[in-house]
Kinemage of the C-alpha trace (Angstrom):
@kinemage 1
@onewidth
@group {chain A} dominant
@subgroup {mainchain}
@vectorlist {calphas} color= white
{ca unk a 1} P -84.538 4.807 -47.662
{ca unk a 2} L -86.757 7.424 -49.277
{ca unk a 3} L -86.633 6.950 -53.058
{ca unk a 4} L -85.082 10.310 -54.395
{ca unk a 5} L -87.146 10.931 -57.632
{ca unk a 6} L -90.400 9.840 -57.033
{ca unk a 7} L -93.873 11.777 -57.347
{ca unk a 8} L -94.069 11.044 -53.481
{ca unk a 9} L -91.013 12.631 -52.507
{ca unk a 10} L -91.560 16.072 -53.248
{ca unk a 11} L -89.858 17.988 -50.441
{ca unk a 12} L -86.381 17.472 -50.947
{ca unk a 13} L -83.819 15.471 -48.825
{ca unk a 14} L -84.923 13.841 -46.127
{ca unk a 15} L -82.911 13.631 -42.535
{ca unk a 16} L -81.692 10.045 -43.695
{ca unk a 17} L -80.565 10.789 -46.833
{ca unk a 18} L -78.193 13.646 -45.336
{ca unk a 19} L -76.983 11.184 -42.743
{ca unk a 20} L -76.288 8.614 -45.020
{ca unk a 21} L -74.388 11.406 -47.296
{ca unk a 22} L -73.141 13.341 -44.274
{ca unk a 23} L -69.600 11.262 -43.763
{ca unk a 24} L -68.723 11.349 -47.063
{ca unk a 25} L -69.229 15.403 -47.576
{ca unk a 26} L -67.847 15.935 -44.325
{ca unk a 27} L -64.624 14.261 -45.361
{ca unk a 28} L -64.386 16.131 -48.143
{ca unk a 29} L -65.010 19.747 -46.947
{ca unk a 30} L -63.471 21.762 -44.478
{ca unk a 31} L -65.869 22.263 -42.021
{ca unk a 32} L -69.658 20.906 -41.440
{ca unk a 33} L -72.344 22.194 -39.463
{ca unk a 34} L -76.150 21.608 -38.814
{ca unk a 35} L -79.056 23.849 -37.234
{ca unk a 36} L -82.895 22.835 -36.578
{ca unk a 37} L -86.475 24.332 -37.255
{ca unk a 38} L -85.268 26.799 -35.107
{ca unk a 39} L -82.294 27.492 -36.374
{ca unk a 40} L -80.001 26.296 -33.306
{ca unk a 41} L -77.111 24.043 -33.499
{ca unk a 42} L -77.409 20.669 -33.502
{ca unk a 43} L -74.481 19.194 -34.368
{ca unk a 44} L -70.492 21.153 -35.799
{ca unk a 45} L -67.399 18.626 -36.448
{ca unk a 46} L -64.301 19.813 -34.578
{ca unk a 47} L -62.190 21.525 -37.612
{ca unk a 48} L -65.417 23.797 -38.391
{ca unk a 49} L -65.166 24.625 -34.747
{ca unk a 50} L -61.753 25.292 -35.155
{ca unk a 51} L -61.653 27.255 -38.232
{ca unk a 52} L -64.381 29.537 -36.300
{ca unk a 53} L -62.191 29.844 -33.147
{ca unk a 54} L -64.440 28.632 -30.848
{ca unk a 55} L -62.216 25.661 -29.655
{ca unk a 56} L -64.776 22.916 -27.727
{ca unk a 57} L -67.433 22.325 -30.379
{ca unk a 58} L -69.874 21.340 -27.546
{ca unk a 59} L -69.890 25.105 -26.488
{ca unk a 60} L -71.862 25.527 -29.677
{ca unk a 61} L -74.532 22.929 -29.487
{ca unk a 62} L -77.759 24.339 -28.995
{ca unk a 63} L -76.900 28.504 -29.740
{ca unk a 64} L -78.470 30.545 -32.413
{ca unk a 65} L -76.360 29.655 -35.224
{ca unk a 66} L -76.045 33.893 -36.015
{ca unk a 67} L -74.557 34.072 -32.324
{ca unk a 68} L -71.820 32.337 -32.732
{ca unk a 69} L -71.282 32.795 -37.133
{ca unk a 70} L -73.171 36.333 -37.452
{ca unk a 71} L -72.624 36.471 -41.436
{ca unk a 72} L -74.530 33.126 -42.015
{ca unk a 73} L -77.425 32.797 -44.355
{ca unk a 74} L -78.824 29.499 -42.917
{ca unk a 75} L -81.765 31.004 -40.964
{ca unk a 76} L -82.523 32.008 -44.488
{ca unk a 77} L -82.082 28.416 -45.727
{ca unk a 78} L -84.077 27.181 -43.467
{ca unk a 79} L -87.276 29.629 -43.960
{ca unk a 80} L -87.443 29.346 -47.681
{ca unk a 81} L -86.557 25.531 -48.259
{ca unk a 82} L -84.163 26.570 -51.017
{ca unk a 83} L -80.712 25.161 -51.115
{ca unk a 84} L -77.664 27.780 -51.443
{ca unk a 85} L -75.108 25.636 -53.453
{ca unk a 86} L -72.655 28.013 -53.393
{ca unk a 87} L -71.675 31.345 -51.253
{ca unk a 88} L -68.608 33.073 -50.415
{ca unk a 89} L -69.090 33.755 -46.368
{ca unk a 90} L -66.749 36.180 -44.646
{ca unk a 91} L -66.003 35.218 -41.438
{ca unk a 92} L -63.030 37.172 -39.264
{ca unk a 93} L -61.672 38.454 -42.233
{ca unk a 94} L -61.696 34.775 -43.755
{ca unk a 95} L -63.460 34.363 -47.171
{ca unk a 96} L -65.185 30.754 -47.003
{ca unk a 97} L -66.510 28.898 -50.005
{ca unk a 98} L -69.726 27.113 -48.404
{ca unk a 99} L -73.068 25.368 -49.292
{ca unk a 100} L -76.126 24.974 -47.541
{ca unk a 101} L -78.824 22.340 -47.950
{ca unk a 102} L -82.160 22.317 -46.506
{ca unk a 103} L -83.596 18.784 -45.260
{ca unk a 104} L -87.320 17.668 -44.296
{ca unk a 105} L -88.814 14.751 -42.285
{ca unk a 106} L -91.196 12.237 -43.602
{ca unk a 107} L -94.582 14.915 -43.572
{ca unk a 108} L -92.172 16.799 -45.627
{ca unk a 109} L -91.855 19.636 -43.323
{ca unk a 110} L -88.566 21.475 -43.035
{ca unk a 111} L -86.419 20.199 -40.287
{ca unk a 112} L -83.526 22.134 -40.550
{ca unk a 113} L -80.642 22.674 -42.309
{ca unk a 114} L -76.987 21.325 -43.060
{ca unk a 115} L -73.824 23.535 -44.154
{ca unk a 116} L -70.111 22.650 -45.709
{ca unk a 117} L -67.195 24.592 -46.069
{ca unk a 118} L -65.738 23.474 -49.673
{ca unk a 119} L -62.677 25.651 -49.221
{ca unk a 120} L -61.570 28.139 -46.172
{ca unk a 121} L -58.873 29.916 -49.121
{ca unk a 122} L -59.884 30.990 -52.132
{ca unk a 123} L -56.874 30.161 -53.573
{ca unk a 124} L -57.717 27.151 -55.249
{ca unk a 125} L -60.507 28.352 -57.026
{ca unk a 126} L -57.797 31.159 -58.400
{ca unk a 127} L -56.949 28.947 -61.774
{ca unk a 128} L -60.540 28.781 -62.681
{ca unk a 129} L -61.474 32.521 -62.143
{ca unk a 130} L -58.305 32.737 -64.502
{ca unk a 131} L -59.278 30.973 -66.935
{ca unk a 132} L -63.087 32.950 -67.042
{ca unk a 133} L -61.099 36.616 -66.713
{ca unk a 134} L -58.730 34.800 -69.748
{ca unk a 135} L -61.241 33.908 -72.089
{ca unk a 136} L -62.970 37.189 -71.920
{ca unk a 137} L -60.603 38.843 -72.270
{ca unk a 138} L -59.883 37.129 -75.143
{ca unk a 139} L -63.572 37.199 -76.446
{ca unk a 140} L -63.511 40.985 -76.351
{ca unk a 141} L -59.939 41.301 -77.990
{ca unk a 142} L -61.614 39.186 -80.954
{ca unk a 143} L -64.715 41.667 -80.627
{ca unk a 144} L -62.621 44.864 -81.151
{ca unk a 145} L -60.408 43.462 -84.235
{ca unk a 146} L -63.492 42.436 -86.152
{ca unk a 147} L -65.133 45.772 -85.429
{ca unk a 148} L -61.631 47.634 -87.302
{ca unk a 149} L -62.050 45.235 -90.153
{ca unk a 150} L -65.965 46.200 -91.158
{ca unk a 151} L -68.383 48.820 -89.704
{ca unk a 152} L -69.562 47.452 -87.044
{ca unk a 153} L -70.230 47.487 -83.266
{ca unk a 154} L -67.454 47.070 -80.838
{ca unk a 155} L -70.375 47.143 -77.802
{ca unk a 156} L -73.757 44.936 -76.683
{ca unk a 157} L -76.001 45.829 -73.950
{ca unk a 158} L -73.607 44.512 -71.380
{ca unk a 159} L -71.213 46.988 -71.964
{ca unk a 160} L -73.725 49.567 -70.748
{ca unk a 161} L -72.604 48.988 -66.796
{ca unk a 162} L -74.698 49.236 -63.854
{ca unk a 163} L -77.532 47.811 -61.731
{ca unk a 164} L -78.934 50.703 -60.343
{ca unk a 165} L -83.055 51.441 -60.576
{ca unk a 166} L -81.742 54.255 -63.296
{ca unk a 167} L -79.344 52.062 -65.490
{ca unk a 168} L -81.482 49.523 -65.528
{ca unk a 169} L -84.517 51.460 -67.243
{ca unk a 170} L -82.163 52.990 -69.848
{ca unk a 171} L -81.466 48.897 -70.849
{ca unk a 172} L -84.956 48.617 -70.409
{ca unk a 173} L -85.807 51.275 -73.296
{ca unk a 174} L -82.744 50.191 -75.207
{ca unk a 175} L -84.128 46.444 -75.276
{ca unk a 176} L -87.058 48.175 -76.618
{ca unk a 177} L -85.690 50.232 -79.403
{ca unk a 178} L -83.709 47.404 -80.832
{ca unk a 179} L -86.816 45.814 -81.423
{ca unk a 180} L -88.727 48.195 -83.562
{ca unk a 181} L -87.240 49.612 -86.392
{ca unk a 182} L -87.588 53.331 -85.629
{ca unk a 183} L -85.417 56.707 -84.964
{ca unk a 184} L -84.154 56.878 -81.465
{ca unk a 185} L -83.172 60.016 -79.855
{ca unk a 186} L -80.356 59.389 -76.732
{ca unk a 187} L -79.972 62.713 -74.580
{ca unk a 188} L -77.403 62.561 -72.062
{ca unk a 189} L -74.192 64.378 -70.890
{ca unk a 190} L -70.996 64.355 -72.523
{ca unk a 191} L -69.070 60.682 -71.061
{ca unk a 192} L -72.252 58.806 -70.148
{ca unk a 193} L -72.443 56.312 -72.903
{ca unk a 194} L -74.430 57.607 -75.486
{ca unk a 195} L -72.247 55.431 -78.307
{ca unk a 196} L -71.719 52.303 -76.342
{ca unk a 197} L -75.541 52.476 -75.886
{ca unk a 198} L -76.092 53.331 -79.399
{ca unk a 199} L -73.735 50.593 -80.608
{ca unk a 200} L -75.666 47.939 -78.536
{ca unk a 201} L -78.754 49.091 -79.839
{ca unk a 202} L -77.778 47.914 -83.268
{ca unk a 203} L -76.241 44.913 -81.850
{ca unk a 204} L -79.450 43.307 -81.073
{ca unk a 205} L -81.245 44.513 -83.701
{ca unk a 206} L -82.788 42.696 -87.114
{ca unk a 207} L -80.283 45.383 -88.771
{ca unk a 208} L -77.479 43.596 -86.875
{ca unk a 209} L -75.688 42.154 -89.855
{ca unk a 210} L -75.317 45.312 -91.669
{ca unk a 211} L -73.197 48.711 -91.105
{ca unk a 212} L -73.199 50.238 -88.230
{ca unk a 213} L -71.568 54.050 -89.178
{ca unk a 214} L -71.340 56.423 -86.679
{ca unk a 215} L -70.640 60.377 -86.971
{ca unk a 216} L -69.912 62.925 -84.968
{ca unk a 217} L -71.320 66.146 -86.017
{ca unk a 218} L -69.600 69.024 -83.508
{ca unk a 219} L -66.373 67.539 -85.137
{ca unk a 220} L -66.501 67.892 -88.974
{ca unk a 221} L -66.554 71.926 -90.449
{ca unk a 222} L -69.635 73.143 -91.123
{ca unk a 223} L -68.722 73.607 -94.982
{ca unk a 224} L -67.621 70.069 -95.132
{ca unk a 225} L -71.172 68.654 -93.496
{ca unk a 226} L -73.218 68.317 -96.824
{ca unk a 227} L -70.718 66.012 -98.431
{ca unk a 228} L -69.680 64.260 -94.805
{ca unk a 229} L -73.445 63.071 -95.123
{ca unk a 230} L -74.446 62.255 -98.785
{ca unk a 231} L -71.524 62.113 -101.024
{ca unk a 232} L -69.661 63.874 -103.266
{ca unk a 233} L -70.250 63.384 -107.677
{ca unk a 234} L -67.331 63.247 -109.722
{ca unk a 235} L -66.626 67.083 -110.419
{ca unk a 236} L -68.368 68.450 -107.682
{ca unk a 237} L -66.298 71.520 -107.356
{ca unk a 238} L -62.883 72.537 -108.174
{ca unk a 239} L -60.670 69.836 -106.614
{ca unk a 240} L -62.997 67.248 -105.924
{ca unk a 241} L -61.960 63.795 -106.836
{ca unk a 242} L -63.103 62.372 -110.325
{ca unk a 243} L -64.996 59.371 -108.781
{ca unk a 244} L -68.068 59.643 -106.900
{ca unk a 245} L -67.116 59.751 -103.119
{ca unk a 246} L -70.315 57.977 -100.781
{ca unk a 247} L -71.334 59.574 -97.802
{ca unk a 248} L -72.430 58.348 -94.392
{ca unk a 249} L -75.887 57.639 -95.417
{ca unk a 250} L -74.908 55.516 -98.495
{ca unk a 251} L -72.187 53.393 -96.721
{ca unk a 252} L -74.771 52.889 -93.760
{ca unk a 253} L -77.195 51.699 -96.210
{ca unk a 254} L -79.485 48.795 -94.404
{ca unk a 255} L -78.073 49.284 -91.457
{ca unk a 256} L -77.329 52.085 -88.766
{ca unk a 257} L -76.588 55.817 -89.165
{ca unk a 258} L -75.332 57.388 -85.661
{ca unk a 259} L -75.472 61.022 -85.068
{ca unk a 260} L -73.511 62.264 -82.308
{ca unk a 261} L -74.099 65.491 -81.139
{ca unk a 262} L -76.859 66.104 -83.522
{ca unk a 263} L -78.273 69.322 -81.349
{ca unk a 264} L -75.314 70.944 -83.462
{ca unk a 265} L -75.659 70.505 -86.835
{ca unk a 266} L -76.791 73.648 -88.813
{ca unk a 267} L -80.318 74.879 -90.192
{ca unk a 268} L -79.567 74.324 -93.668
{ca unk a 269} L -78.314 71.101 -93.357
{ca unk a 270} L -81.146 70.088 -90.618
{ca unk a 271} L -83.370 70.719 -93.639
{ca unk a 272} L -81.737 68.072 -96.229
{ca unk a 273} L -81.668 65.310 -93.152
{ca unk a 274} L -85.442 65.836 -92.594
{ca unk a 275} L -85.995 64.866 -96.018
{ca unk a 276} L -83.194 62.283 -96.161
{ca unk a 277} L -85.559 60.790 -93.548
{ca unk a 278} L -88.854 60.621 -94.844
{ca unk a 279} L -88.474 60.603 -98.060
{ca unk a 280} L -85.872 57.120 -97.987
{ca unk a 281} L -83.880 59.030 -100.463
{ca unk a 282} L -81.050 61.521 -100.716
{ca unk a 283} L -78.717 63.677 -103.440
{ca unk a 284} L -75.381 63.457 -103.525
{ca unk a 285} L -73.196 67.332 -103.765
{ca unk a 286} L -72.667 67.991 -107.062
{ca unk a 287} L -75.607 65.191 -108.392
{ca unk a 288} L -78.802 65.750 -110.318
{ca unk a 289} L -79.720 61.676 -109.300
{ca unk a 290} L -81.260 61.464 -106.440
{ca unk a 291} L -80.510 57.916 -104.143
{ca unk a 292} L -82.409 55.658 -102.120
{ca unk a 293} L -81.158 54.712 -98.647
{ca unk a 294} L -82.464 52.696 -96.330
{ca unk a 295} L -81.005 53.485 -92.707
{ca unk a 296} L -81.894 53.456 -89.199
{ca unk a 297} L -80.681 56.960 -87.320
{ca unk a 298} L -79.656 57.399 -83.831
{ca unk a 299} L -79.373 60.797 -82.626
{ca unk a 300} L -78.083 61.451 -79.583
{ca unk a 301} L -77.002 64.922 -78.001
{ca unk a 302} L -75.937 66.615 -74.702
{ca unk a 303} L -77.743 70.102 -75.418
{ca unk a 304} L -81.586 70.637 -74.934
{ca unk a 305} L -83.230 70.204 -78.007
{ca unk a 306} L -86.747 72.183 -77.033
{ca unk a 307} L -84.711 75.039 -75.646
{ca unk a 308} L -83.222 75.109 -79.289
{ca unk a 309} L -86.705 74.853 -80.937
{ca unk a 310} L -87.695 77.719 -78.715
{ca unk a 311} L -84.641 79.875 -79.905
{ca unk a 312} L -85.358 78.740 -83.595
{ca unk a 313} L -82.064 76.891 -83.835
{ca unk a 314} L -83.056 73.673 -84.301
{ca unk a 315} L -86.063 72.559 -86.243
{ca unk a 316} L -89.129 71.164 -84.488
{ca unk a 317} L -90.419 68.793 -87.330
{ca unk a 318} L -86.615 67.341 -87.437
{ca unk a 319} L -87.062 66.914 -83.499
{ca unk a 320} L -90.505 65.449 -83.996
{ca unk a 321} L -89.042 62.706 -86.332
{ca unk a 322} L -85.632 61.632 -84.626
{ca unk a 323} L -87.357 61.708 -81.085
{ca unk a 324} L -90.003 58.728 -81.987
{ca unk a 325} L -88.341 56.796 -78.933
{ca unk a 326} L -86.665 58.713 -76.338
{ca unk a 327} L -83.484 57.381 -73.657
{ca unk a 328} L -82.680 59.144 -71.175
{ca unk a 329} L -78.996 58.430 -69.779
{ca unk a 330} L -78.524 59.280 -66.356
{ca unk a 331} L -75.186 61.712 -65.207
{ca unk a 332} L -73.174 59.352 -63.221
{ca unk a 333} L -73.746 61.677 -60.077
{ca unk a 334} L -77.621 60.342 -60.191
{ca unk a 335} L -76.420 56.579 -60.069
{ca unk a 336} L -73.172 56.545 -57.662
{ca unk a 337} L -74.539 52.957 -56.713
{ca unk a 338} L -73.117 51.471 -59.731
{ca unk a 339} L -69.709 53.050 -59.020
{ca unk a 340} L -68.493 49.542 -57.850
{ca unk a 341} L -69.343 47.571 -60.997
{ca unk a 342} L -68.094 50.423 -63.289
{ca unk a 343} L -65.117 50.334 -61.831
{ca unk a 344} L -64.301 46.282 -62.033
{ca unk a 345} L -65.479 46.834 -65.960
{ca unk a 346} L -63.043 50.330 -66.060
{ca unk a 347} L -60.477 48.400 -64.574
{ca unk a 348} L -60.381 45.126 -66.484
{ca unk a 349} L -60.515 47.650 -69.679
{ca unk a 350} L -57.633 49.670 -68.150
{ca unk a 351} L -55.242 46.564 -67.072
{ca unk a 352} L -56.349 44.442 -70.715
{ca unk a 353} L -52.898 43.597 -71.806
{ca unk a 354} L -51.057 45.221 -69.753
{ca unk a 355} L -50.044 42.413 -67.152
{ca unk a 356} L -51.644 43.978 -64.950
{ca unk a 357} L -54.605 43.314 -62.417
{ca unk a 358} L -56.279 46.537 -60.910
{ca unk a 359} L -58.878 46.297 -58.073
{ca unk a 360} L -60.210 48.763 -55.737
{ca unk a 361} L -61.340 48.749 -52.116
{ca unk a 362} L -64.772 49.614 -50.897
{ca unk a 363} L -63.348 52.727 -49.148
{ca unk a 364} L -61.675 53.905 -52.813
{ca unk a 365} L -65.118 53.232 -54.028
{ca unk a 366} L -66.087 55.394 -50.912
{ca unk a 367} L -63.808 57.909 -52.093
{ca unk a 368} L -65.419 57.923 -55.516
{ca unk a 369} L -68.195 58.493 -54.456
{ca unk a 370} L -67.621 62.062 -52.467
{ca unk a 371} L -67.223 63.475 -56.461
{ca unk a 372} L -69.811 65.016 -58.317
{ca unk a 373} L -68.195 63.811 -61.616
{ca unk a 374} L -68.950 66.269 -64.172
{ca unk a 375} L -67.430 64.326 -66.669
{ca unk a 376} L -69.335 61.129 -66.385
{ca unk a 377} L -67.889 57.796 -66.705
{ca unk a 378} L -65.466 59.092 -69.060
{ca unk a 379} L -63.563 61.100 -66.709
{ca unk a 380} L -64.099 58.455 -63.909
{ca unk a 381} L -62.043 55.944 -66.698
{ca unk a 382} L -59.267 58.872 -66.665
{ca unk a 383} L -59.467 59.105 -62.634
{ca unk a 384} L -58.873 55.218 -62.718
{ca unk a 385} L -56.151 55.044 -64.952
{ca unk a 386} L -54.062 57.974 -63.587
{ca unk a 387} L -54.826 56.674 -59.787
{ca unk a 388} L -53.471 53.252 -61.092
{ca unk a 389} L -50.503 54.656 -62.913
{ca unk a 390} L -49.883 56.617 -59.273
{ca unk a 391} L -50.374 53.850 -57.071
{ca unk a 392} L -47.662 52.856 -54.757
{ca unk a 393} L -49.353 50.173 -53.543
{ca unk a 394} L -49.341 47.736 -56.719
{ca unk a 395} L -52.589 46.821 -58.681
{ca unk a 396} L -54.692 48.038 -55.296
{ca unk a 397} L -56.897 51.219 -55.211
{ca unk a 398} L -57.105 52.352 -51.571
{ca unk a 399} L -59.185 55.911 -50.781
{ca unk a 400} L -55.254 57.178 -50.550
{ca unk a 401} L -54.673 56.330 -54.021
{ca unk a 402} L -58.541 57.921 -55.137
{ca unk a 403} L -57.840 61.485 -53.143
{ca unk a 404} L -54.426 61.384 -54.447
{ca unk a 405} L -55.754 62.143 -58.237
{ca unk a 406} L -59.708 63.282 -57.187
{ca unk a 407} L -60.424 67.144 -58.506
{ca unk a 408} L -61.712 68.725 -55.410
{ca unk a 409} L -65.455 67.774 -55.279
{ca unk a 410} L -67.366 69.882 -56.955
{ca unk a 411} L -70.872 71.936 -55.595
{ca unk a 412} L -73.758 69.863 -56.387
{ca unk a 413} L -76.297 72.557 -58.004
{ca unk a 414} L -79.678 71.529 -56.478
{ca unk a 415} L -82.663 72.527 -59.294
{ca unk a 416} L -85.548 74.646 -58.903
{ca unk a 417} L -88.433 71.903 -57.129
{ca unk a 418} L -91.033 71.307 -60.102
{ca unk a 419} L -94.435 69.957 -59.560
{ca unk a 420} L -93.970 66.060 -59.713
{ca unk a 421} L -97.047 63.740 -61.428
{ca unk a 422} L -98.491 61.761 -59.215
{ca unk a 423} L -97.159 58.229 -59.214
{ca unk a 424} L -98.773 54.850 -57.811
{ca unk a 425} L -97.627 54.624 -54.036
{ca unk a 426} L -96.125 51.350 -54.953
{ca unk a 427} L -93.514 52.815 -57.340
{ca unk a 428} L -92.616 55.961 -54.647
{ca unk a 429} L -91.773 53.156 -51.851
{ca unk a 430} L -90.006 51.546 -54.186
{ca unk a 431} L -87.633 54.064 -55.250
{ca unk a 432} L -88.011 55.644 -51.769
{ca unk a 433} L -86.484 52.209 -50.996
{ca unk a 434} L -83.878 51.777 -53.517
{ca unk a 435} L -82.108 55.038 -52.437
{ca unk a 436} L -82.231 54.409 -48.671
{ca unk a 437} L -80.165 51.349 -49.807
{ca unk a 438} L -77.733 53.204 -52.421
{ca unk a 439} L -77.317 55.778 -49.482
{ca unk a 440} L -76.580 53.099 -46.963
{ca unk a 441} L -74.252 51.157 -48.869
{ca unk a 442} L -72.613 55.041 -49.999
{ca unk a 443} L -72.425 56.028 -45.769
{ca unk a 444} L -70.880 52.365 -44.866
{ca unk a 445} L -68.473 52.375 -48.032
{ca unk a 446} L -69.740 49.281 -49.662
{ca unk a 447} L -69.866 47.180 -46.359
{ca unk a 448} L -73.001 45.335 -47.255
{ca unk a 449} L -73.523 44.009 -43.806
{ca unk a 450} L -73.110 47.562 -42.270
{ca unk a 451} L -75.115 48.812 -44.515
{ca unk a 452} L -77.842 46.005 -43.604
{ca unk a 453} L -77.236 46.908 -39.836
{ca unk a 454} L -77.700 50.942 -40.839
{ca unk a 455} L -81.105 50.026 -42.162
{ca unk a 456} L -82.205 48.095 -39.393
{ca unk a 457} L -83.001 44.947 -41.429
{ca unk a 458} L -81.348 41.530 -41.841
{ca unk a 459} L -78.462 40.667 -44.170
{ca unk a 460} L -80.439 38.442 -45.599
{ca unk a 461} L -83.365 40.566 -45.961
{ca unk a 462} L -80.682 43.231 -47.479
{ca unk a 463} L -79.139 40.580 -50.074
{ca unk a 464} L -82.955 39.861 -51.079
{ca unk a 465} L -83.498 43.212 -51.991
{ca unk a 466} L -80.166 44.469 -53.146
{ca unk a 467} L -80.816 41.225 -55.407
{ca unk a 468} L -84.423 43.102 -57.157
{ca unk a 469} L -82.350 46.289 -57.800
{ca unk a 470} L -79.913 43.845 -60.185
């Protein structure tokens, strides 16, 4: 018998190995099964045969393993060498649990491949996916209360959902930013994250154990501002409280200042944050001592910052020093691929304590999808909850249940074409690439192996590229 962990065996398992384990695995799974080079059958015990309907197993020996199970990723197995421990296969509407193992002969060439079916229901595996959805809850409960107690962050990086090409270069930059200690400037529409990403920002950063204070500037009165910012001295002004009040920048001291919606604060104030900024130092209302802070800002706003500059309602050199790193966050109408994973994160958020367990189908997904969302991901949170709070069908979101509670889509305004850079050619097939595959999976409502079909390619081939967009 080959020795398994030797310098000279190198390949993997060999044909006797398998054999030897073969009785014992097939005892213990529900089904077994084994293909060639070529990926034909060689071999299928009878209650694999029977779980796939095909009643004789002989009438399987020697077909193309996809002819008779089309959603099988062995042919894959079996041209890379690597081993696919675990899989959920879908097979006549039956969700399998299976694992694949390549084995090689004595010149360690591959010479096919072996398969198990661990469990045809997935309903044993339902205490430990539980347990997982249990404990993170929990872990984000405990998140949220120590966030009320102190100032700071009730977000990371992971709470900034999606996979798409876009998505994934806004956690890109944020990676970035959270590694250098300088102003970042987050422009984005109203409901696409700008706080979550701000919060996560911080999160990772070497400012981490300190404040995180966040402000929202469209929200206080203009007259109140000054104070809101640096403080009030005892006696400020008639009324004012006989201790010295701190302001944002003084209780974010060593940490994080957020401005939201910075595009409107007013000239005169714009003027006192510029030097706040470079100067390390500010002066509280009512104070002839002037402070020193120490804080990292995020700005982040929904208006257009250079059209303000242009207008002379917003100051340039303030732009030029909050916008030393610049995120762009996507409208959710530019990255409908991550619709699916926003709305298992929504959802979970939505159902947290609640006894409650909300899922949606791929054609409520579908549904989502035919929106234009003008409201970003905070109005698809408020779609979610009100289709769930509607549903007559339980915890389960159907494309009934979407329409039911879906504003009547919207007209997609289509801007003026602008002279684009040239890029290299690899990055335009790329993207060219990655949107042929969020339109596929869009047009076939999340049916991965339609959408694999649409494209002309193999599911496998699909999987490994869906798999680079992640």
């Amino acid at each position: 018998m080959t020795e398994l962990f030797t310098d000279k065996n190198k390949s993997g398992l060999t044909r006797d190995l398998i054999e030897a384990l073969f009785p014992m695995f097939e005892e213990a799974s529900a089904g077994a099964i084994a293909v060639d080079r070529h990926t034909r059958i060689t071999w299928i015990n009878s209650s694999y045969s029977h779980l796939l309907g095909l009643g004789d197993p002989a009438q399987a020996i020697g077909k193309p393993v996809r002819q008779v199970i089309p959603q099988t990723r062995m042919p894959e197995v079996v041209e890379t060498g690597k081993p696919l421990l675990l899989d959920i296969m879908e097979h006549n509407q039956q969700q399998l649990v299976v694992t694949r193992l390549p084995y090689y002969d004595q010149q360690g060439e591959i010479e096919g491949a072996v398969a198990f079916v661990l469990y045809d229901d997935l309903q044993p595996l339902t205490p430990l996916v539980s347990k997982y959805r249990r404990l993170h809850r929990d872990l984000a409960a405990a998140r949220k209360a120590l966030a009320k107690k102190a100032r700071g962050t009730r977000y990371s990086l992971g709470d900034f959902v999606g996979g798409s090409p876009a998505a994934l270069e806004v956690k890109r930059r944020a990676r970035l930013a959270a590694g250098r200690d300088m102003p970042v400037l987050l422009l984005g529409e109203t409901g696409t994250g700008k706080e979550v990403l701000a919060q996560a920002i911080h999160a990772v950063s070497p400012r981490a154990d300190k404040p995180f204070v966040g402000v929202n500037v469209a929200a206080i009165p203009e007259n109140l501002l000054e104070a809101e910012f640096f403080g009030v001295a005892p006696g400020a002004y008639t009324g004012a409280d006989r201790r010295t009040r701190d302001g944002k920048f003084q209780l974010a001291n060593g940490g994080t200042l957020f401005l939201d919606e910075v595009g409107d604060m007013p000239l005169p104030l714009q003027a006192k944050l510029l030097r706040a900024l470079q100067e390390g130092e500010i002066e509280p209302l009512g104070s002839n001592k002037v402070a020193n802070v120490d804080v990292r800002v995020i700005a982040a706003t929904s208006r257009n910052l250079e059209s303000m500059i242009a207008e002379g309602s917003f100051r340039s050199d303030l732009y030029y020093r909050l916008n030393v790193l610049e995120i762009n966050i996507p409208p959710l109408r530019d990255r409908l691929a991550d619709l699916g994973v926003l709305c298992e994160a929504l959802l979970g958020e939505i159902c947290e304590g609640q006894g409650l367990r909300g899922e949606i189908t791929d054609a409520g997904v579908a549904a989502l999808g035919s929106y234009d969302w003008p409201g970003n991901i905070r109005e698809l949170r408020n779609v979610l909850e009100r289709a769930l709070t509607m549903s007559e069908d339980g915890d389960l979101l159907d494309a009934d249940a979407i329409f039911k509670v879906l504003p009547r889509a919207s007209q997609r305004t289509v801007p003026a074409m602008a002279p684009r850079p040239v890029r290299p050619l690899a990055q335009t097939l790329a993207e060219a690439e990655a949107q042929a595959i969020e339109q596929a999976l869009l047009a076939c409502r999340g049916n991965r192996t339609k959408a694999a079909r649409l494209l002309g390619i193999s599911r496998s081939v699909f999987y490994e590229k869906l798999a680079k967009l992640s």
